[in-house]
OpenMM code with the backbone's topology and positions (N, CA, C; nanometers):
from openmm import Vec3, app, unit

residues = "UNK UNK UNK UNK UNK UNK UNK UNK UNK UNK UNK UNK UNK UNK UNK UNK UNK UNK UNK UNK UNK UNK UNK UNK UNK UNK UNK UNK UNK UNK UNK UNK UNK UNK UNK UNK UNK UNK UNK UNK UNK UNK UNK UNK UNK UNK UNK UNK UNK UNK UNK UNK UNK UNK UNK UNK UNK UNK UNK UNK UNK UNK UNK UNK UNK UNK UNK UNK UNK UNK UNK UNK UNK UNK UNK UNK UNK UNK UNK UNK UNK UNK UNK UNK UNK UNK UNK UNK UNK UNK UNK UNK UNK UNK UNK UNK UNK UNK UNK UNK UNK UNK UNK UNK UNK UNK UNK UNK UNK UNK UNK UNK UNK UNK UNK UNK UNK UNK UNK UNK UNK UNK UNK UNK UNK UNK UNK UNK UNK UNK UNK UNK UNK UNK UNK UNK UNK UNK UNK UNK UNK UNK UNK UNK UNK UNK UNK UNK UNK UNK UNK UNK UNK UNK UNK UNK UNK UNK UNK UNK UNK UNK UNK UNK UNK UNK UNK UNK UNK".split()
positions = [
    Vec3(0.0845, -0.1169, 0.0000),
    Vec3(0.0000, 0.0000, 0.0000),
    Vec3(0.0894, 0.1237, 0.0000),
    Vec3(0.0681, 0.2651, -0.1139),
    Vec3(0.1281, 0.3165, -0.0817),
    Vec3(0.0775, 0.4465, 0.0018),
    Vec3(0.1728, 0.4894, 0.1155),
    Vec3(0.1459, 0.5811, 0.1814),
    Vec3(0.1784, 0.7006, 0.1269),
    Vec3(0.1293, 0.8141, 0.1679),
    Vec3(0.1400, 0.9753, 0.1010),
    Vec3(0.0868, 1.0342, 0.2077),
    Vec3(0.1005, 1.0717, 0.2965),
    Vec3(0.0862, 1.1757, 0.3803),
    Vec3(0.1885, 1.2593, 0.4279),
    Vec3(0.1288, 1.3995, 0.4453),
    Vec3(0.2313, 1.4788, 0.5063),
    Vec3(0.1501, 1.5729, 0.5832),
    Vec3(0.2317, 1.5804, 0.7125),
    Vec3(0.1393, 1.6850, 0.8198),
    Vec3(0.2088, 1.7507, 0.9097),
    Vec3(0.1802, 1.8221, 1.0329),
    Vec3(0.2446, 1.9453, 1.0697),
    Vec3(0.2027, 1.9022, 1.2042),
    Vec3(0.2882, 1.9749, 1.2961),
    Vec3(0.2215, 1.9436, 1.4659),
    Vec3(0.1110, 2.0191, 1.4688),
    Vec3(0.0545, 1.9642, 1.5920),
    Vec3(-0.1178, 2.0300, 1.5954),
    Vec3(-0.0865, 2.1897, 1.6185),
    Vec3(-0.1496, 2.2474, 1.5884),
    Vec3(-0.1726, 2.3704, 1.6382),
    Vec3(-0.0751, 2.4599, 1.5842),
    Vec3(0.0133, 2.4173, 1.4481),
    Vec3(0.1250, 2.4850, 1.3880),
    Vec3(0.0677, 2.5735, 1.3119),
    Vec3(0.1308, 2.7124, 1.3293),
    Vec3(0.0568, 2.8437, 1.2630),
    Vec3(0.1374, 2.8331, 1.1216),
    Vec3(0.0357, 2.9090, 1.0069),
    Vec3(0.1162, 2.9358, 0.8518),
    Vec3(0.2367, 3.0136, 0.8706),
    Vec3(0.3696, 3.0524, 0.8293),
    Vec3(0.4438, 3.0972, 0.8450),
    Vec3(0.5748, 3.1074, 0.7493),
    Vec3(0.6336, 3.1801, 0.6658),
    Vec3(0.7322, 3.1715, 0.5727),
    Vec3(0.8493, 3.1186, 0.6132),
    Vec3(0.9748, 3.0606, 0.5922),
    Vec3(1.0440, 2.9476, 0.5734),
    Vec3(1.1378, 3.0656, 0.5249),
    Vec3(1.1984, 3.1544, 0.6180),
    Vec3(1.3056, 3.2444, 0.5732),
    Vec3(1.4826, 3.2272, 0.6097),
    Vec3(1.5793, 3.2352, 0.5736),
    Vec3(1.6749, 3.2423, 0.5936),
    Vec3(1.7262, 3.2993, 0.7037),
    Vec3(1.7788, 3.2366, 0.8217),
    Vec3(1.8162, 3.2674, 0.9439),
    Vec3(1.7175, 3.2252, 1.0323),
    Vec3(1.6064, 3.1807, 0.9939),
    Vec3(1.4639, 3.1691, 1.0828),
    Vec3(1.4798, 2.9746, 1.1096),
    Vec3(1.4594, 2.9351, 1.2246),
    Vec3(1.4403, 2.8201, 1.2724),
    Vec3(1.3440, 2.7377, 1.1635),
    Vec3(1.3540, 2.6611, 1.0870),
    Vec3(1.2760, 2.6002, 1.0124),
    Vec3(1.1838, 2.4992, 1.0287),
    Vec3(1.0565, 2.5608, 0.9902),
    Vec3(0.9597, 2.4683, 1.0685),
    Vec3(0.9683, 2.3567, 1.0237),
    Vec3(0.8902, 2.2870, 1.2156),
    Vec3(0.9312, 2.1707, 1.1731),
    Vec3(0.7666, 2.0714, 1.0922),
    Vec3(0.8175, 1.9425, 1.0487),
    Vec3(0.7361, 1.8488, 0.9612),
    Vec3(0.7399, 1.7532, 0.9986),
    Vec3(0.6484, 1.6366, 0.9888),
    Vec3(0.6734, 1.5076, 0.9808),
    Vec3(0.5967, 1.4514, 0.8315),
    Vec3(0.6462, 1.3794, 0.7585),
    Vec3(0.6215, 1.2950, 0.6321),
    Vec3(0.6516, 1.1718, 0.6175),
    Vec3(0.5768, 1.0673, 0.5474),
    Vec3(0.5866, 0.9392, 0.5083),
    Vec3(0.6231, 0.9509, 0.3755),
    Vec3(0.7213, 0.8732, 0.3704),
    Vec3(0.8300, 0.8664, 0.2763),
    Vec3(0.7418, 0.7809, 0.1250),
    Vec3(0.8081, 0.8161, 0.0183),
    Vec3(0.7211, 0.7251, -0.0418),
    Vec3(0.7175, 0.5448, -0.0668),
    Vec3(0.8891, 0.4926, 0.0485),
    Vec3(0.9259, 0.4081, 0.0891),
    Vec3(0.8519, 0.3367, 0.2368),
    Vec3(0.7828, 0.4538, 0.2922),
    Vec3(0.6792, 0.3868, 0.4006),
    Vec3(0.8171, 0.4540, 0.5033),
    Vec3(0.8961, 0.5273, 0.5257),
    Vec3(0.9661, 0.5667, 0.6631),
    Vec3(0.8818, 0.6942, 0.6797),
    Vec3(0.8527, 0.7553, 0.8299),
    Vec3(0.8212, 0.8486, 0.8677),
    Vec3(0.9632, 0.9183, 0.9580),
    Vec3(0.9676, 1.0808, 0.8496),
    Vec3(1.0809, 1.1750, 0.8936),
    Vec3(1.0028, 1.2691, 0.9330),
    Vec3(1.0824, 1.3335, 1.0379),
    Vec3(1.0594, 1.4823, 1.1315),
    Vec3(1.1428, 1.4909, 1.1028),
    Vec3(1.1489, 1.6478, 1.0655),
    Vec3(1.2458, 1.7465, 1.0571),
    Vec3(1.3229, 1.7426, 1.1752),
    Vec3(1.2825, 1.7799, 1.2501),
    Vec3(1.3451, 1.7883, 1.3761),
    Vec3(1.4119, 1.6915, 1.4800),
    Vec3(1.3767, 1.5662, 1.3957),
    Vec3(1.4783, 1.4702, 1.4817),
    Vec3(1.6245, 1.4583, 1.3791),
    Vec3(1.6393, 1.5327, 1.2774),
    Vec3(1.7753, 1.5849, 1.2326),
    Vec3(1.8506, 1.6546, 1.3387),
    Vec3(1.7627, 1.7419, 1.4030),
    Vec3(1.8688, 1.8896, 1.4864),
    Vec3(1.9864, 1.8052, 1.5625),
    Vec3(2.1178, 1.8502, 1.5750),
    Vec3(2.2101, 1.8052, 1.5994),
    Vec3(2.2638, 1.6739, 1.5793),
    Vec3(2.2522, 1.6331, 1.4552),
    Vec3(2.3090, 1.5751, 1.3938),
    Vec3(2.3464, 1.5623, 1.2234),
    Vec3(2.2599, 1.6347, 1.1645),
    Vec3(2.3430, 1.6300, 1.0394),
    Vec3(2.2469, 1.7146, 0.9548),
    Vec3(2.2662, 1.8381, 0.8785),
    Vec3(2.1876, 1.9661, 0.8004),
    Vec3(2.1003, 1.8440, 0.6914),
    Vec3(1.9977, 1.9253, 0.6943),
    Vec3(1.8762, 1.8514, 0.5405),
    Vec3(1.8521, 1.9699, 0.4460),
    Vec3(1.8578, 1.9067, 0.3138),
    Vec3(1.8330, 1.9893, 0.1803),
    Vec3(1.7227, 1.9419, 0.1582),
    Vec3(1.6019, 2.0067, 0.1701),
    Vec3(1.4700, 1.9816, 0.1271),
    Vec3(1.4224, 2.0561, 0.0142),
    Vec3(1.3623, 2.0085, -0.0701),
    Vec3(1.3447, 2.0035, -0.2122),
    Vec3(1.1870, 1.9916, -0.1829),
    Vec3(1.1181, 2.0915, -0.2679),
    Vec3(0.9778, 2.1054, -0.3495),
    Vec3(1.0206, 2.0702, -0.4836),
    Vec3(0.8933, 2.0108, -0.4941),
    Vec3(0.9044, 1.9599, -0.6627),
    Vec3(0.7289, 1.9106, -0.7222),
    Vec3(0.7513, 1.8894, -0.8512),
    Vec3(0.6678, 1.8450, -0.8514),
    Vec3(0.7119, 1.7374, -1.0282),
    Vec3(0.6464, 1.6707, -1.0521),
    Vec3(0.6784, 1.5177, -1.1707),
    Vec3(0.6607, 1.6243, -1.3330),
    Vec3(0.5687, 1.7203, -1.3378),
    Vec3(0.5727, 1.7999, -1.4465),
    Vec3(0.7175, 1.9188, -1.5154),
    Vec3(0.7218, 1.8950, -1.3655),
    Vec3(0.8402, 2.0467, -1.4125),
    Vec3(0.9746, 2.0296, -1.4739),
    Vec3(1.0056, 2.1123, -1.5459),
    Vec3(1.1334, 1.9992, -1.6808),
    Vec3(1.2522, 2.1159, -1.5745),
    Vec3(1.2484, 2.2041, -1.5209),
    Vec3(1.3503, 2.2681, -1.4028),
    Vec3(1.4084, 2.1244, -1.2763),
    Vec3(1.2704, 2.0789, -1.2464),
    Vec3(1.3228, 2.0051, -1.1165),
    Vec3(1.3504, 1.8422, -1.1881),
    Vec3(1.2823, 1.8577, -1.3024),
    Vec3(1.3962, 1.7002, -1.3227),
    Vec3(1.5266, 1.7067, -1.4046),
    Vec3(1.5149, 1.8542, -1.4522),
    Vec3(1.6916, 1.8364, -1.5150),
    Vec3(1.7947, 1.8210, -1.3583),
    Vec3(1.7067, 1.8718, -1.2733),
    Vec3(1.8061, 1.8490, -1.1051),
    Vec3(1.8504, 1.7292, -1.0930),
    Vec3(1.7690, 1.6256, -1.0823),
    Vec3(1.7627, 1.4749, -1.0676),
    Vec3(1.8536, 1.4405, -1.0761),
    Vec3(1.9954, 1.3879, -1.1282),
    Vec3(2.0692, 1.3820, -1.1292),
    Vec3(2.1741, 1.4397, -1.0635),
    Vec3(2.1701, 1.5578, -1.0217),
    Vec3(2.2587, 1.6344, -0.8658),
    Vec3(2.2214, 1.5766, -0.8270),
    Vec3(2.1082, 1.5953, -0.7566),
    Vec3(1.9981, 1.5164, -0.5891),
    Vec3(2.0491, 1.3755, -0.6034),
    Vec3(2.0898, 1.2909, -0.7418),
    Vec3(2.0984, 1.1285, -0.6599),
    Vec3(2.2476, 1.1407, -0.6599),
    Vec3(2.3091, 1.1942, -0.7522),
    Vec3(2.5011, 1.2434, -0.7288),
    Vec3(2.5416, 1.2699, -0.5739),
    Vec3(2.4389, 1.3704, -0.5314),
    Vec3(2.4436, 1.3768, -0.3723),
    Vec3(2.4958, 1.2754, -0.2854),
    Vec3(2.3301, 1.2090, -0.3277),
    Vec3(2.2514, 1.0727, -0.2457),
    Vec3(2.4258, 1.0550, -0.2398),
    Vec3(2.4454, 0.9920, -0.2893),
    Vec3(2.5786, 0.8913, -0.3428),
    Vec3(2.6958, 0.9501, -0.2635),
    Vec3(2.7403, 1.0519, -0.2924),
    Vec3(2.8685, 1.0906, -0.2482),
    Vec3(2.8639, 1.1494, -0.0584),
    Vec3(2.7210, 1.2154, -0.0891),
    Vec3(2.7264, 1.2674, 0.1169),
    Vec3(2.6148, 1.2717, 0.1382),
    Vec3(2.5438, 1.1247, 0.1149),
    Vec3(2.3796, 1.1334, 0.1311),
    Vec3(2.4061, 1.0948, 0.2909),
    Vec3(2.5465, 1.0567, 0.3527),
    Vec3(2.5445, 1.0285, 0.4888),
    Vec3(2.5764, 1.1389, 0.5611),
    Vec3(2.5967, 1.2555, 0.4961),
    Vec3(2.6248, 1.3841, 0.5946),
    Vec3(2.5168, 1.4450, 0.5590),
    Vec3(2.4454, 1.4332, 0.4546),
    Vec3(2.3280, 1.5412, 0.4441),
    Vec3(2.2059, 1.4702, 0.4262),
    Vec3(2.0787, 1.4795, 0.4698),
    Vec3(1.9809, 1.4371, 0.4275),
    Vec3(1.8970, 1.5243, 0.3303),
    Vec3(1.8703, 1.4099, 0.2211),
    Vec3(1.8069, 1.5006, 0.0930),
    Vec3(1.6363, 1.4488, 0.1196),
    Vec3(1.5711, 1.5289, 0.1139),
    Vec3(1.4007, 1.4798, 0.1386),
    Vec3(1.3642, 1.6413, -0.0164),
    Vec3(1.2792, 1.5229, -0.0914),
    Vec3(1.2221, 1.6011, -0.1918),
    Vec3(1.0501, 1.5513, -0.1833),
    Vec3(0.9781, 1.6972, -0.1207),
    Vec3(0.8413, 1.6913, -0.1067),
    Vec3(0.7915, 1.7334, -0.2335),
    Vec3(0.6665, 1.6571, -0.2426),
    Vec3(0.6048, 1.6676, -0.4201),
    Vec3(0.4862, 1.7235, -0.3406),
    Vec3(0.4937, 1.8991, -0.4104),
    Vec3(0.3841, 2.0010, -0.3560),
    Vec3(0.2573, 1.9465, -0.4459),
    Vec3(0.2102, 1.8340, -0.4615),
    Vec3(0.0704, 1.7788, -0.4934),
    Vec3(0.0239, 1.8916, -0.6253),
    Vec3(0.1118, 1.9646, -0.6700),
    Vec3(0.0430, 2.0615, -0.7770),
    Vec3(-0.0032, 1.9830, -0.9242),
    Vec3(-0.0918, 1.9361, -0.9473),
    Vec3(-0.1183, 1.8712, -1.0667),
    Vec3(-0.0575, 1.6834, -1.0703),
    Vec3(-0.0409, 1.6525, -0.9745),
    Vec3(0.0433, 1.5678, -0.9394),
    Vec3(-0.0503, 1.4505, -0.8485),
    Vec3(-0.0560, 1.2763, -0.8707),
    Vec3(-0.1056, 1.2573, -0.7914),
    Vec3(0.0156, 1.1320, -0.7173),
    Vec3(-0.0321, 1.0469, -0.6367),
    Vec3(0.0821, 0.9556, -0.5355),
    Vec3(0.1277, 0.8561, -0.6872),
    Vec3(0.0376, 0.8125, -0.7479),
    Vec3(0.0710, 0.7251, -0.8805),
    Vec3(0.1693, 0.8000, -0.9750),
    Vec3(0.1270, 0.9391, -0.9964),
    Vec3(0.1877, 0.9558, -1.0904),
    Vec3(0.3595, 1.0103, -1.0638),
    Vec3(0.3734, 1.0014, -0.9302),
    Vec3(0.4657, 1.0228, -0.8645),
    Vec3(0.5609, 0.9309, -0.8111),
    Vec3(0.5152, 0.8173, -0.8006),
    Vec3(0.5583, 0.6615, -0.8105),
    Vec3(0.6537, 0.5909, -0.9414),
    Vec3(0.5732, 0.6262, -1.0349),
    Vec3(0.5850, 0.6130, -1.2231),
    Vec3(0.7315, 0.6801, -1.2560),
    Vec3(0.7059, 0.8309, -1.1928),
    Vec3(0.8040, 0.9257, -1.2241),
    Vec3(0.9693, 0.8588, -1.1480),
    Vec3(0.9328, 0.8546, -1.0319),
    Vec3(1.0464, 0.7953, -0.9546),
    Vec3(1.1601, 0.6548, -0.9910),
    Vec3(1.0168, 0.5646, -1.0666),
    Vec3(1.0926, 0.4564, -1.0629),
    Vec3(1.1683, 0.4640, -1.2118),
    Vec3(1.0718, 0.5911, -1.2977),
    Vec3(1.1721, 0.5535, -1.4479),
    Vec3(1.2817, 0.6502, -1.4525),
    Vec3(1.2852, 0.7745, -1.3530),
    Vec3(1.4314, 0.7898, -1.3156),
    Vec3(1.5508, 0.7553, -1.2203),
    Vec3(1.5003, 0.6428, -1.1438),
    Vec3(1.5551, 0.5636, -1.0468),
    Vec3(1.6015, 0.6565, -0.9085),
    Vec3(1.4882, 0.7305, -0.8771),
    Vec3(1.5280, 0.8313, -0.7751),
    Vec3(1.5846, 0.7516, -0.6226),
    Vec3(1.7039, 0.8158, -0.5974),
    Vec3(1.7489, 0.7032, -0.4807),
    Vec3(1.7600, 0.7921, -0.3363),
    Vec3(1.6830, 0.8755, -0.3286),
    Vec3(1.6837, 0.9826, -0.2148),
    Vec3(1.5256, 0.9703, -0.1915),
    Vec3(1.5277, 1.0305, -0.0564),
    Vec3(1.3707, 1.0360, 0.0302),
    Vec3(1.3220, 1.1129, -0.0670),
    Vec3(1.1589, 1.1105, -0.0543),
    Vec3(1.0441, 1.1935, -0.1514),
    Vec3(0.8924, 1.1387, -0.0451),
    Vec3(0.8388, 1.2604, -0.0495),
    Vec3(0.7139, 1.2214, 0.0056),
    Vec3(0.6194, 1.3050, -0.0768),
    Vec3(0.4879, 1.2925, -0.0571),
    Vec3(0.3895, 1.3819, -0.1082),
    Vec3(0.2828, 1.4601, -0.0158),
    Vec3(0.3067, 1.5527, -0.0660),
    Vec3(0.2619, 1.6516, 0.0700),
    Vec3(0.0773, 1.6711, 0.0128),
    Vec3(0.0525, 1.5815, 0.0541),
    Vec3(-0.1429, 1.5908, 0.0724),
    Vec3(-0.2039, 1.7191, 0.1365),
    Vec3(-0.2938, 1.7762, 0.0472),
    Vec3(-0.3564, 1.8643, 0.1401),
    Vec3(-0.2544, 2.0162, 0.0863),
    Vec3(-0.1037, 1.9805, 0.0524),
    Vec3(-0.0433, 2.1200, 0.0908),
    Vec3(0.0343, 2.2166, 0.1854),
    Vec3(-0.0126, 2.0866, 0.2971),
    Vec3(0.0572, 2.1740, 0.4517),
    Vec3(0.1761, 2.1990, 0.4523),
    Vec3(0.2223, 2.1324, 0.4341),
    Vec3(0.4007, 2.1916, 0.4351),
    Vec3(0.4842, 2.2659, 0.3575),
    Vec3(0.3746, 2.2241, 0.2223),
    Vec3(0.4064, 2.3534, 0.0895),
    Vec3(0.3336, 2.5142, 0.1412),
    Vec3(0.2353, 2.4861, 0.1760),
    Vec3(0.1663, 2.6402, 0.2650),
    Vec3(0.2975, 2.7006, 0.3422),
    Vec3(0.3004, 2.6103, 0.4764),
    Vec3(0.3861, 2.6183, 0.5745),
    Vec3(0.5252, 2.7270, 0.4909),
    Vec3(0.5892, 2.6688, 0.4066),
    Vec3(0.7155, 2.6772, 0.3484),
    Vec3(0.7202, 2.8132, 0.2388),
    Vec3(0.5821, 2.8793, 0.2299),
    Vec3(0.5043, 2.9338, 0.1279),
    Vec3(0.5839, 2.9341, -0.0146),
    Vec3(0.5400, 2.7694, -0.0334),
    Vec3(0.6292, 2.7662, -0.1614),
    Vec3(0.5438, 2.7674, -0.2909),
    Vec3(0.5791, 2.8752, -0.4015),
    Vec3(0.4875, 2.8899, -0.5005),
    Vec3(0.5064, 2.8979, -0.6418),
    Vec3(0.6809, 2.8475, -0.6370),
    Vec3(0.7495, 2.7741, -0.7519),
    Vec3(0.8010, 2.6978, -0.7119),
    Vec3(0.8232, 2.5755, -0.8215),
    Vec3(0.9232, 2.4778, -0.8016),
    Vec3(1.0081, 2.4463, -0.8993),
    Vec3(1.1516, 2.4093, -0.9042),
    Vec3(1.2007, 2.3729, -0.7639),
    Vec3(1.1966, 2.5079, -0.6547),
    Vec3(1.1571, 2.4500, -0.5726),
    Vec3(1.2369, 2.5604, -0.3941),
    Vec3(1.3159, 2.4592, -0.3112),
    Vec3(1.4553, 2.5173, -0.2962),
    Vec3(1.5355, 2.4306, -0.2097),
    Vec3(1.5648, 2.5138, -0.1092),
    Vec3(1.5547, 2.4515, -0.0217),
    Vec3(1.6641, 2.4833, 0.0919),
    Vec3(1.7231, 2.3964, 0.1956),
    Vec3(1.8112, 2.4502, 0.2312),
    Vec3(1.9267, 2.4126, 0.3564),
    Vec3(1.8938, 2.4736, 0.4325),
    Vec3(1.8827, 2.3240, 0.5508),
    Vec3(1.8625, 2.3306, 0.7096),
    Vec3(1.9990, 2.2952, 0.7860),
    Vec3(2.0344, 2.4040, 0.8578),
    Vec3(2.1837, 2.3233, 0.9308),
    Vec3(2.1216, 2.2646, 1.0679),
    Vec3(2.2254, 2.2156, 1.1518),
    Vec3(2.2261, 2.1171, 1.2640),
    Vec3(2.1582, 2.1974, 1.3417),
    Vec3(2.0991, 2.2990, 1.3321),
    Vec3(2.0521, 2.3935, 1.4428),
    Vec3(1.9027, 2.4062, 1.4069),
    Vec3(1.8756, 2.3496, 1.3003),
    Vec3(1.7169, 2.3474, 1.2820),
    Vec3(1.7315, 2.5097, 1.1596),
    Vec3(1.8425, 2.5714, 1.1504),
    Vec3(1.8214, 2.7042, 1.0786),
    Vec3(1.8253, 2.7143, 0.9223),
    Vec3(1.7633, 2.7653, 0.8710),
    Vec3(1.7551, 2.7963, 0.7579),
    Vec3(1.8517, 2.8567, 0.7192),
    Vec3(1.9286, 2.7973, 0.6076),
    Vec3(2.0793, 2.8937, 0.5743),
    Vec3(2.0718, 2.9029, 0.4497),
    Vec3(1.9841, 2.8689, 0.3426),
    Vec3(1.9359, 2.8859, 0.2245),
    Vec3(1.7951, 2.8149, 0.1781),
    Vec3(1.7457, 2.9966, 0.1498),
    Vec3(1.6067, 2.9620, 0.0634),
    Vec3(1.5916, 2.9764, -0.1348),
    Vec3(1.6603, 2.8968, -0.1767),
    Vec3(1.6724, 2.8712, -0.3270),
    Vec3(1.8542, 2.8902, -0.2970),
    Vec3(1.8922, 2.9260, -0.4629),
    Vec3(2.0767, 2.9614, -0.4295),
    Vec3(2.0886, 2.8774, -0.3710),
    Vec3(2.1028, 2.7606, -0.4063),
    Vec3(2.1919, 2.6638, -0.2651),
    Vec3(2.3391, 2.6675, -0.3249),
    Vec3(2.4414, 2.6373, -0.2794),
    Vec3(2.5377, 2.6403, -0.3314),
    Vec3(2.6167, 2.4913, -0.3796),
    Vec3(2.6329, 2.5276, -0.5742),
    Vec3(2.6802, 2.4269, -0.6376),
    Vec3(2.7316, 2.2712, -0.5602),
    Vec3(2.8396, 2.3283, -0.4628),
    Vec3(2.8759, 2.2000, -0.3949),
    Vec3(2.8876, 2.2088, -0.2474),
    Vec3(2.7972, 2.1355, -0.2379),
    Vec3(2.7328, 2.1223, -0.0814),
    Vec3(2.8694, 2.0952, 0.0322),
    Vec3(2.8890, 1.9914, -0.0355),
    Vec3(3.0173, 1.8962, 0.0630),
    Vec3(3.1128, 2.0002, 0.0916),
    Vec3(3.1649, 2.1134, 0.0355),
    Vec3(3.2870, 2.2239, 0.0469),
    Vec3(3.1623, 2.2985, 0.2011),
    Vec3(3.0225, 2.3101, 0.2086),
    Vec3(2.9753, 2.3899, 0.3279),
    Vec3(2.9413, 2.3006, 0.4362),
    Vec3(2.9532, 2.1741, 0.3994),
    Vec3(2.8777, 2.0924, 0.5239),
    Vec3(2.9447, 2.1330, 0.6814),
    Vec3(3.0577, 2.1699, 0.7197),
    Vec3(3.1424, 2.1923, 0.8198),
    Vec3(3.0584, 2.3460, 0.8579),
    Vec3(2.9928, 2.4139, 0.7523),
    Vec3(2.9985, 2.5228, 0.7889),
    Vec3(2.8283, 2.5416, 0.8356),
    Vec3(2.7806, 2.4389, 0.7992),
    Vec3(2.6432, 2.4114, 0.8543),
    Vec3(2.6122, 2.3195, 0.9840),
    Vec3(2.7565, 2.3158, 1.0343),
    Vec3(2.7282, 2.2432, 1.1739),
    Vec3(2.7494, 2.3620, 1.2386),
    Vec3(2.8183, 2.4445, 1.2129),
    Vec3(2.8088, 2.5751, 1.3329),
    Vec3(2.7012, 2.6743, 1.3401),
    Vec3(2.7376, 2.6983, 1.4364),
    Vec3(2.5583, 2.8131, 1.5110),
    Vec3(2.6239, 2.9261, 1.3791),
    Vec3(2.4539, 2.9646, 1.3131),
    Vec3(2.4031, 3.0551, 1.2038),
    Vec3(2.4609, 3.1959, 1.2909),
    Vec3(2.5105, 3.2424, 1.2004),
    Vec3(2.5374, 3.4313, 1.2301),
    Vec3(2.5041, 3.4665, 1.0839),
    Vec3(2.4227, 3.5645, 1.1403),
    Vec3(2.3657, 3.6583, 0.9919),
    Vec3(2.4164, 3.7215, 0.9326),
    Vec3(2.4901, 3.7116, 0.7948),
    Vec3(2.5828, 3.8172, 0.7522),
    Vec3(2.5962, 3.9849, 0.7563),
    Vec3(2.4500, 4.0014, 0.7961),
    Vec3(2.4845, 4.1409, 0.7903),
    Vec3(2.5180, 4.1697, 0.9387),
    Vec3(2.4979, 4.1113, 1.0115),
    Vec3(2.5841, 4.1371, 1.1635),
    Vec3(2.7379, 4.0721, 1.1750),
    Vec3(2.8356, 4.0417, 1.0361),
    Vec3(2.9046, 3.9786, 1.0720),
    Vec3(3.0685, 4.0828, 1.0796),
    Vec3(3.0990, 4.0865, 1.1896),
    Vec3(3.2499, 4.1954, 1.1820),
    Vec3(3.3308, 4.1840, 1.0740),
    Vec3(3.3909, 4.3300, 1.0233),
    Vec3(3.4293, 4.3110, 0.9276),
    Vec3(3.5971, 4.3085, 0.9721),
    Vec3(3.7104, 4.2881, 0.9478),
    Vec3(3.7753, 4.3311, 0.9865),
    Vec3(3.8928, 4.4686, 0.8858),
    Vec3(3.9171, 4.5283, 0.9314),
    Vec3(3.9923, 4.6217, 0.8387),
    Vec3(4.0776, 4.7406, 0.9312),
    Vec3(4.1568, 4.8454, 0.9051),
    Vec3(4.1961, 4.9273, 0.9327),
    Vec3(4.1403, 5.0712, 0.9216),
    Vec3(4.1251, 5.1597, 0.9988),
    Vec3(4.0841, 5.3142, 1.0052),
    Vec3(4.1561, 5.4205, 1.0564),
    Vec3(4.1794, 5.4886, 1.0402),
    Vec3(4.2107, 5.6315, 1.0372),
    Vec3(4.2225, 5.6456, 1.1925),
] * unit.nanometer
topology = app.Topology()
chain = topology.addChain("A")
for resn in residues:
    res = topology.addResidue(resn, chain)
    for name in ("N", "CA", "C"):
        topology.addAtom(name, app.Element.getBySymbol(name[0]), res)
């Protein structure tokens, strides 16, 4: 049987999914039948979460990064790609997976909640979550992950508060 659900803790308000902001958290059933929370990542290893959806010729020319990933630091990073249900159903999302041999988490977000939540209203939308639950990129992720992973285990400072150093007068 396949499962497709995706849902939010009770009583979780709508809210944008911004850079520097604690990233809300989720729980989803995988389209493998595992159930992930976001939040049982925090302190232990940053997640690149991916909106997508089986139509869009943007998020499957990706496909090939996302399983290159999988492969090389799918053990330092967790990749979860939610299918924002836009025109999209659990079958036709199944079909899609197996004839590009997708080898990373994917769930389907029923209903929308986590695509609301995330207020995501193109796809692809990626972002990076470091060990702190923080949002350190909303789209722009950067080409090669593995050169920032060190830099996503340390506590987020916001660049525009960050000292500069230099000489003055």
């Amino acid at each position: 049987m396949l499962m497709v659900t995706g849902f939010l803790t009770a009583n979780a308000p709508v809210m944008a999914a911004s850079v520097g902001e604690v990233a809300p958290d989720f729980e989803v059933v995988t389209q493998d039948g595992k159930v992930l929370r976001l939040s049982e990542f925090r302190g232990h290893k940053p997640v690149f979460v991916v909106f997508w959806n089986t139509w869009c010729s943007y998020c499957v020319n990706k496909i090939p990064r996302y399983k290159k990933l999988q492969e090389q630091i799918g053990d330092k990073i967790e990749i979860i790609a939610i299918n924002t249900t836009w025109k999209d159903s659990p079958e036709d999302m199944q079909s899609f997976e197996e004839h590009h041999h997708v080898n990373y988490s994917t769930a389907f977000d029923a209903g929308e909640l986590i695509t609301d939540r995330y207020q995501v209203f193109n796809v692809p939308t990626e972002f990076i979550v470091d060990v702190d639950g923080v949002i350190r990129y909303r789209n722009r992720v950067p080409e090669y992950l593995a050169a920032h992973l060190a830099d996503w285990e340390l506590p987020y400072v916001p660049s525009g508060n960050v000292a500069t150093l230099g000489c003055s007068k």
